[in-house]
C-alpha positions as CSV (number, residue, x, y, z in Angstrom):
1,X,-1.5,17.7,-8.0
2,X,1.8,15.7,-6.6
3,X,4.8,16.6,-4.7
4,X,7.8,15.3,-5.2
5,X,9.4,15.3,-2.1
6,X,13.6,15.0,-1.3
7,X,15.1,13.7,1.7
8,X,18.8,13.7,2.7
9,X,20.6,11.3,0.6
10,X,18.0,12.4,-2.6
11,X,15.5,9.8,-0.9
12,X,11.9,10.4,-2.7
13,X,9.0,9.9,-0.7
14,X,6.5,7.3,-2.3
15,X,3.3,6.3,-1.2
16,X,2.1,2.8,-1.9
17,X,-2.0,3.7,-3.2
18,X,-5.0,1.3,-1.8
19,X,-6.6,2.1,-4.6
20,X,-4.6,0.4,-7.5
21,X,-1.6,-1.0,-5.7
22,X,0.2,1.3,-7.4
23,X,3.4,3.1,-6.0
24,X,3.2,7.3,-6.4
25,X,3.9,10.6,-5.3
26,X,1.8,11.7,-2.3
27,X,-1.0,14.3,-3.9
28,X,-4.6,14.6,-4.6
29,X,-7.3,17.4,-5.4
30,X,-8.0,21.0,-4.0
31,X,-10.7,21.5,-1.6
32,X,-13.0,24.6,-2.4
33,X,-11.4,27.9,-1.5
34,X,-7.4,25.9,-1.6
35,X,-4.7,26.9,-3.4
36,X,-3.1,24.4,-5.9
37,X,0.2,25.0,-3.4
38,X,-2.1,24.8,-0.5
39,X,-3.7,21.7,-1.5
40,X,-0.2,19.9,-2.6
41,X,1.1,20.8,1.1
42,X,-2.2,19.8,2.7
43,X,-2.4,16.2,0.6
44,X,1.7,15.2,1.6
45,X,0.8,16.0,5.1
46,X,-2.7,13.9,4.8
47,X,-1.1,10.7,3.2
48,X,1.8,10.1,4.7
49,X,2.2,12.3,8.0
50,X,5.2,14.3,7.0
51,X,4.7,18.0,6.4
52,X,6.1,20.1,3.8
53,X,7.3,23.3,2.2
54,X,7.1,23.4,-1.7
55,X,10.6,24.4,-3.5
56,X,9.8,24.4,-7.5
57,X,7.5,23.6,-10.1
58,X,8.4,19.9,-11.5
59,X,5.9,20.2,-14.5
60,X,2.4,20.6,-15.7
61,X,0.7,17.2,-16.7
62,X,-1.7,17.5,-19.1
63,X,-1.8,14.2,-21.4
64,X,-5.7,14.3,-23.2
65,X,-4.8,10.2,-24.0
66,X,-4.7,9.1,-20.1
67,X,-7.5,8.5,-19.0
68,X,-8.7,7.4,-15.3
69,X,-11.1,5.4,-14.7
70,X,-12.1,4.3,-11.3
71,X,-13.7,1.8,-9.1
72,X,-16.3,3.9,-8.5
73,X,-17.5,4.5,-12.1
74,X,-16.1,8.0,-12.4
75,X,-14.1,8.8,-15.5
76,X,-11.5,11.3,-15.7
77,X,-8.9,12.9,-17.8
78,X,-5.5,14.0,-16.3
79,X,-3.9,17.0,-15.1
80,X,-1.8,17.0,-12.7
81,X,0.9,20.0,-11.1
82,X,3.8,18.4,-9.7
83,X,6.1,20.2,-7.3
84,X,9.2,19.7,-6.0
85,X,9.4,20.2,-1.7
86,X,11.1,19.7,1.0
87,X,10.7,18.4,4.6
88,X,9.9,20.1,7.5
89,X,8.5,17.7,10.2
90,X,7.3,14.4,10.0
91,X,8.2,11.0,9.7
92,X,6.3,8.4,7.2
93,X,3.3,6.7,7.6
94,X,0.1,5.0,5.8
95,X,-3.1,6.3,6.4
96,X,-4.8,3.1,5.7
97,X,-7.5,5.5,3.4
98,X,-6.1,6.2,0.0
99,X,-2.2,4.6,1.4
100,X,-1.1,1.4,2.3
101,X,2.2,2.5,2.9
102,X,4.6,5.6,2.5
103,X,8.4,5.4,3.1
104,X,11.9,7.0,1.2
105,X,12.6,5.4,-1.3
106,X,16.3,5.7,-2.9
107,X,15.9,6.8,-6.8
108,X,18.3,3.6,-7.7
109,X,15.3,1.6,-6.0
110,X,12.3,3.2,-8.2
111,X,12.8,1.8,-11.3
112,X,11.9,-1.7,-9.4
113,X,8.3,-0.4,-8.3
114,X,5.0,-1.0,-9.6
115,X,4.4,3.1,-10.9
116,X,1.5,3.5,-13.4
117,X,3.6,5.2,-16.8
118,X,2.0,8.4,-16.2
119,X,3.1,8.9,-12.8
120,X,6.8,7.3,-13.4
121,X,7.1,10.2,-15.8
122,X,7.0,13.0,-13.0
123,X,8.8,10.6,-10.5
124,X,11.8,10.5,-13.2
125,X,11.3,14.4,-13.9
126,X,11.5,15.2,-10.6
127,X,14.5,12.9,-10.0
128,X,16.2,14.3,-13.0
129,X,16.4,18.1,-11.3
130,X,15.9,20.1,-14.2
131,X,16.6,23.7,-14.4
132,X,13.0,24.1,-16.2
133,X,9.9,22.7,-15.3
134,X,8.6,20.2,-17.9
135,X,5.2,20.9,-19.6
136,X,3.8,17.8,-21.0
Protein backbone atom coordinates (compact mmCIF):
# COMPACT_ATOMS: atom_id res chain seq x y z
CA UNK A 1 0.00 0.00 0.00
CA UNK A 2 1.06 3.96 -0.51
CA UNK A 3 0.07 7.15 0.94
CA UNK A 4 -0.23 10.00 -0.78
CA UNK A 5 0.54 12.55 1.56
CA UNK A 6 -0.33 16.69 1.25
CA UNK A 7 1.42 19.42 2.67
CA UNK A 8 0.54 23.06 2.82
CA UNK A 9 0.90 24.57 -0.47
CA UNK A 10 -0.47 20.86 -2.12
CA UNK A 11 3.28 19.72 -1.61
CA UNK A 12 3.40 15.66 -2.07
CA UNK A 13 5.71 13.83 -0.18
CA UNK A 14 8.02 11.52 -2.39
CA UNK A 15 10.50 9.25 -1.43
CA UNK A 16 13.52 8.65 -3.69
CA UNK A 17 13.72 4.33 -3.47
CA UNK A 18 17.45 2.56 -3.05
CA UNK A 19 16.10 -0.06 -4.68
CA UNK A 20 15.39 1.10 -8.27
CA UNK A 21 16.27 4.75 -8.13
CA UNK A 22 12.92 5.34 -8.65
CA UNK A 23 10.92 8.34 -7.11
CA UNK A 24 7.43 7.16 -5.13
CA UNK A 25 5.01 7.43 -2.61
CA UNK A 26 6.16 6.28 0.83
CA UNK A 27 4.43 2.68 1.46
CA UNK A 28 5.19 -0.93 1.74
CA UNK A 29 3.55 -4.30 3.10
CA UNK A 30 1.44 -5.25 6.27
CA UNK A 31 3.14 -6.99 9.03
CA UNK A 32 1.06 -10.05 10.51
CA UNK A 33 -1.83 -8.96 12.69
CA UNK A 34 -1.66 -4.91 10.78
CA UNK A 35 -4.29 -3.31 9.42
CA UNK A 36 -3.95 -2.22 5.60
CA UNK A 37 -4.57 1.60 7.41
CA UNK A 38 -2.24 0.56 10.08
CA UNK A 39 0.49 -0.55 7.93
CA UNK A 40 0.15 2.64 5.39
CA UNK A 41 0.60 4.90 8.63
CA UNK A 42 3.36 2.64 10.07
CA UNK A 43 5.36 2.58 6.47
CA UNK A 44 5.17 6.87 5.93
CA UNK A 45 6.42 7.09 9.42
CA UNK A 46 9.23 4.21 8.67
CA UNK A 47 10.54 5.84 5.39
CA UNK A 48 10.62 9.14 5.71
CA UNK A 49 10.18 10.16 9.55
CA UNK A 50 7.02 12.12 9.24
CA UNK A 51 3.88 10.59 10.86
CA UNK A 52 0.49 10.57 9.54
CA UNK A 53 -3.24 10.44 9.76
CA UNK A 54 -5.01 8.81 6.58
CA UNK A 55 -7.94 11.15 5.07
CA UNK A 56 -9.42 8.97 1.94
CA UNK A 57 -9.13 6.21 -0.22
CA UNK A 58 -7.06 7.28 -3.57
CA UNK A 59 -7.72 3.87 -5.36
CA UNK A 60 -7.31 0.22 -5.53
CA UNK A 61 -4.35 -0.95 -7.82
CA UNK A 62 -4.75 -4.05 -9.19
CA UNK A 63 -3.07 -4.18 -12.81
CA UNK A 64 -2.56 -8.39 -13.48
CA UNK A 65 0.16 -6.98 -16.55
CA UNK A 66 2.74 -5.27 -13.97
CA UNK A 67 4.74 -7.33 -12.81
CA UNK A 68 7.71 -6.84 -10.24
CA UNK A 69 10.52 -8.44 -10.30
CA UNK A 70 13.30 -7.93 -7.96
CA UNK A 71 16.93 -8.02 -7.20
CA UNK A 72 16.43 -10.67 -5.03
CA UNK A 73 14.80 -13.12 -7.45
CA UNK A 74 11.23 -12.71 -6.08
CA UNK A 75 8.50 -12.15 -8.62
CA UNK A 76 5.38 -10.46 -7.88
CA UNK A 77 2.21 -9.16 -9.27
CA UNK A 78 0.74 -5.72 -8.08
CA UNK A 79 -1.81 -4.58 -5.75
CA UNK A 80 -1.53 -1.74 -4.19
CA UNK A 81 -4.17 0.60 -1.81
CA UNK A 82 -3.36 4.09 -1.99
CA UNK A 83 -4.59 6.67 0.49
CA UNK A 84 -4.75 10.03 0.74
CA UNK A 85 -3.28 11.58 4.52
CA UNK A 86 -2.28 14.20 6.14
CA UNK A 87 0.56 15.43 8.42
CA UNK A 88 0.79 15.33 11.89
CA UNK A 89 4.44 15.47 13.12
CA UNK A 90 7.52 15.10 11.36
CA UNK A 91 9.74 16.54 9.12
CA UNK A 92 11.48 14.47 6.02
CA UNK A 93 14.15 12.28 6.00
CA UNK A 94 15.94 9.09 4.17
CA UNK A 95 16.29 6.14 6.02
CA UNK A 96 19.16 5.01 4.00
CA UNK A 97 17.24 1.19 3.95
CA UNK A 98 14.58 1.17 1.23
CA UNK A 99 15.17 5.51 0.81
CA UNK A 100 17.69 7.59 -0.35
CA UNK A 101 15.88 10.54 0.07
CA UNK A 102 12.29 11.85 1.02
CA UNK A 103 11.36 15.62 0.65
CA UNK A 104 7.93 17.75 -0.70
CA UNK A 105 7.79 17.87 -3.70
CA UNK A 106 5.52 20.58 -5.65
CA UNK A 107 2.93 18.63 -8.15
CA UNK A 108 4.26 21.17 -11.04
CA UNK A 109 7.81 19.54 -10.22
CA UNK A 110 6.57 15.67 -10.51
CA UNK A 111 6.22 15.31 -13.96
CA UNK A 112 10.18 15.94 -14.11
CA UNK A 113 10.97 12.80 -11.81
CA UNK A 114 12.07 9.41 -12.56
CA UNK A 115 8.41 7.56 -11.36
CA UNK A 116 7.96 3.98 -12.63
CA UNK A 117 4.35 4.30 -14.91
CA UNK A 118 2.52 2.35 -12.38
CA UNK A 119 3.27 4.48 -9.49
CA UNK A 120 2.96 7.97 -11.55
CA UNK A 121 -0.57 6.72 -12.10
CA UNK A 122 -1.56 7.04 -8.21
CA UNK A 123 0.82 10.02 -7.81
CA UNK A 124 -1.42 11.86 -10.63
CA UNK A 125 -4.69 10.30 -9.00
CA UNK A 126 -3.93 11.52 -5.89
CA UNK A 127 -2.89 14.89 -7.19
CA UNK A 128 -6.06 15.10 -9.27
CA UNK A 129 -8.43 15.02 -5.86
CA UNK A 130 -11.18 13.12 -7.09
CA UNK A 131 -14.44 12.90 -5.46
CA UNK A 132 -14.28 8.97 -5.99
CA UNK A 133 -11.55 6.73 -5.49
CA UNK A 134 -10.23 5.22 -8.74
CA UNK A 135 -10.33 1.32 -9.02
CA UNK A 136 -7.89 0.25 -11.58
Amino acid sequence: MTAAVRHEGGRLLLIHKVDNDFWALPGGAMDLGESVADAAVREVEEETGVKVELTGLVGIYTDPGHVMVYDDGEVRQEFSVCFHARVISGEPRHDSTETKAAKWVDPADVAGLNIHPSMRRRVEDALAGRPEPQIV
